[in-house]
Structure formats: C-alpha cells, structure tokens
C-alpha positions in Angstrom: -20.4 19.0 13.4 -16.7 19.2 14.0 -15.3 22.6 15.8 -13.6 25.1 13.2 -10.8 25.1 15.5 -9.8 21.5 15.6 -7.1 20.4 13.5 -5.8 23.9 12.8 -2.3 24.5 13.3 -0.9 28.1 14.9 1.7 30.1 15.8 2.0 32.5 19.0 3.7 35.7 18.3 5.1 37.8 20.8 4.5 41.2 20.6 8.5 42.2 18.7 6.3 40.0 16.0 8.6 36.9 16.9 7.1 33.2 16.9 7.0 32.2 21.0 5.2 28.8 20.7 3.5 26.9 17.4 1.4 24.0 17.5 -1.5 22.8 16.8 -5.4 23.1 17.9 -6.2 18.6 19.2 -9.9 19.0 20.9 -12.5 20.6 22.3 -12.6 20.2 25.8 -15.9 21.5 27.0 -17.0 24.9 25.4 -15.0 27.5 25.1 -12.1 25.4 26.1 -9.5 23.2 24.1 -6.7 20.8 24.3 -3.5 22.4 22.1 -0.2 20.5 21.8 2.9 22.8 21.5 5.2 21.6 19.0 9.6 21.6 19.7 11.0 24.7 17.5 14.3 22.6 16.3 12.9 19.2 15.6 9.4 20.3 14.6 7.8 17.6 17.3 5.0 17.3 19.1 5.7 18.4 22.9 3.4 19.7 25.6 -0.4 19.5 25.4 -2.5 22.4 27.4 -5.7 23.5 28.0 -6.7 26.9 26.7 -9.2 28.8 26.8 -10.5 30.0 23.6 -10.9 34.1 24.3 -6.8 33.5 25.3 -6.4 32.0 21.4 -9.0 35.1 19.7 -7.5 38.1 22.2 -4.3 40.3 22.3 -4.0 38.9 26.1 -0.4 40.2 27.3 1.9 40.7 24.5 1.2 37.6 22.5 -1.5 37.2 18.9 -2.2 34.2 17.5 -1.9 33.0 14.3 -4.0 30.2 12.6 -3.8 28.0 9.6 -6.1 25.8 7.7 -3.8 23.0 7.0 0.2 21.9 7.7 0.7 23.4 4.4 -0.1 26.8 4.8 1.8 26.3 8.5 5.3 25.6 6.8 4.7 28.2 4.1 4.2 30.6 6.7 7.3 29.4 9.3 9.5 29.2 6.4 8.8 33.1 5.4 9.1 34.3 9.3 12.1 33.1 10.5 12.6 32.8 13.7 
C-alpha cells in the first residue's frame, strides 16, 4: 500500500501566513522520513529535493505550517487564491 503522503503537493507558510517554499511530497524514505522536491516560485519548476522528517511536515515547528493537497489541481487553485 502506497503512503498517503506520496504524490501530494504542499505549500510551507510562514507564520505572516505567506507561502516560503511549495513542492511536492516524491518518497518515503524509511519511516517517518521522506524525500520532498521544492519547486522554483517564478517558473513553477522542480528544484531541490530534501529529506524531511515527517513530525517537521504535521507540526507548527518554528514559524512555518504546512499545507497539503490531493492533486496539482487543488495546488494551483490554492496558489492562485494566495498570492504571494
């Protein structure tokens, strides 16, 4: 069975509810962790890939909450409504 995480798209707010980073959820490294790629803000392209630990993606850690999406859809509907 496939993680419910992988595939999913986000978006990293800061804490003045701006969008810091968006991307989008790739693996599942080991459990608990996964490999995100960060997309570029102007050309909507894929960029760095990390490795996150999943209670930084589910917890207010610092100032930042993230956002997730079921599909690109949903993504763009959501960008498009808060600007950066």
């Amino acid at each position: 069975m496939e993680d419910p995480l992988v595939g999913r798209y986000f978006v990293i707010m800061e804490s003045n509810r701006k969008i810091g980073m968006m991307g989008t959820v790739k693996y599942k490294i080991i459990p608990s962790y996964y490999l995100v790629e960060f997309w570029d803000f102007l050309s909507d392209e894929p960029g760095n890939m990390v490795i996150i630990e999943f209670r930084e993606m589910v917890s207010e850690i610092g100032n930042y909450t993230w956002q997730f999406f079921e599909n690109k859809k949903e993504y763009i509907q959501w960008i498009k409504a808060h600007p950066f």
